[in-house]
N, C-alpha and C positions, 0 to 999 in steps of 0.2 A: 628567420621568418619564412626562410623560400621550402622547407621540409614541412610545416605547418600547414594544414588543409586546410580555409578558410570555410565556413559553410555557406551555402548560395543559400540568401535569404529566402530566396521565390520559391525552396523548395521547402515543404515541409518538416518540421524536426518534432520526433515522437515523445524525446523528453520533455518538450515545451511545453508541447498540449497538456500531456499525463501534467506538468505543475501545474497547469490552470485550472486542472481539473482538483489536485488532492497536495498542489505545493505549501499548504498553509499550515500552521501548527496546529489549528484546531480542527481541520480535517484529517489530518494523520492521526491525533489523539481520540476522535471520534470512532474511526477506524480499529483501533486497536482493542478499543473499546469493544466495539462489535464483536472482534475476534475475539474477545474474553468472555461474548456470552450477554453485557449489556445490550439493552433494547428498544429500552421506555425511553423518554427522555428526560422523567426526576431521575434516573437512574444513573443515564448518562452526563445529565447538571449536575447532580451531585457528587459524582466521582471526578469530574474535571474542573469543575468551580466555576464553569462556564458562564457567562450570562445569558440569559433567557432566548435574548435578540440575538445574540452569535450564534447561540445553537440552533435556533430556527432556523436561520440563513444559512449554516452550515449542514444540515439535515435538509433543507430545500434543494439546495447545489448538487448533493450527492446523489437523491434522488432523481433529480432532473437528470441529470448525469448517465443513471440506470448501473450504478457505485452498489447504493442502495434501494430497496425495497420499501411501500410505505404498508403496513397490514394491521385492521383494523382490529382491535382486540376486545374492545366494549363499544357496547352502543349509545348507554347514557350515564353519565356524560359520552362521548366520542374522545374512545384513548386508540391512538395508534400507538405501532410499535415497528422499526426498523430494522430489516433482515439484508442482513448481505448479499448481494445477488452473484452468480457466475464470474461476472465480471467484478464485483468487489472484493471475491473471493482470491480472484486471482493476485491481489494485492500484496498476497501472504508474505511472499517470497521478499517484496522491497522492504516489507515492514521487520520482518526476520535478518534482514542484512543489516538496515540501520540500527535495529536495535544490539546485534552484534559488534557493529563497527563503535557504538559508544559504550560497551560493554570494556572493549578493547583502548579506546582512545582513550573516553572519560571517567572512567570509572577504575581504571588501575587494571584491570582483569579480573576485576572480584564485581562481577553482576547481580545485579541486588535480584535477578528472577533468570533461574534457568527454564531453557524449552527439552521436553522430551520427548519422545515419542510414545501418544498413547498407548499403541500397542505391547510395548516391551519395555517402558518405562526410562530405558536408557537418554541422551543428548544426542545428538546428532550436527550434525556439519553441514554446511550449506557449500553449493561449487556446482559447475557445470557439466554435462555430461552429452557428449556427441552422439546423436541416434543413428548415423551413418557407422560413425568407427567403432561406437562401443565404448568409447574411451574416454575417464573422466579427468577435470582439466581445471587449470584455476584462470583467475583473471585476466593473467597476464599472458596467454596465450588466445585470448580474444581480438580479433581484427573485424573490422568493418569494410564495406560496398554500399554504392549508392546503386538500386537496383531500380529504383521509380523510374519507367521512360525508356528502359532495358532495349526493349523490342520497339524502338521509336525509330 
């Protein structure tokens, strides 16, 4: 236990928030959603089997959030329609790892949906890359600093 860094509650943790923000399964499914292009919300109920009232509350959150966008598309009746914004955008990467890592875990390695890259059609590999060194790196050579308070 004494090699084990406990976290000091009082300070903030960025994984925590980001789950309060999109830790649920029907905001990650909503999300991916997005990222394939759905928008409406029979669009988005009927591809997730969602209920009405979840998805509401789940489409409330994200937009409250600033995840998502809300953009009016008719005026009568009043249809909105849901756009991913900068910051929902940025989501890409977690959602691309998870669906990797159950690709790998759950699924045997036979993934019911490959990602390619638009441009050249190929698959690609997810991993980190140092804009100081240049140099790309996996997991396992990631370490952390508590930097909040630095200059205190």
């Amino acid at each position: 236990m004494d090699d084990i860094a406990l976290r000091d509650r009082s300070t903030p943790c960025s994984i925590e928030q980001a789950l309060d923000l999109v830790g649920d399964r029907w905001s990650m499914l909503i999300l991916r959603d997005s990222f394939r292009g759905l928008r409406r919300f029979d669009e988005i109920r009927r591809d997730l089997g969602i209920p009405r009232a979840v998805l509401s509350d789940r489409l409330r959150r994200l937009v409250d959030a600033g995840i998502l966008a809300r953009r009016r598309y008719q005026e009568h009746p009043p249809r909105d329609e849901y756009r991913l914004t900068d910051m929902g955008r940025e989501l890409s990467p977690i959602l691309v790892a998870l669906m990797r890592w159950g690709d790998r875990w759950l699924q045997d390695g036979d993934p019911p949906t490959v990602l390619v890259h638009s441009t050249c059609g190929e698959t690609f590999d997810l991993g980190f890359h140092c804009e100081t060194c240049g140099v790309d790196f996996g997991p396992l050579e990631v370490s952390s600093r508590h930097d909040r308070g630095a200059a205190s």
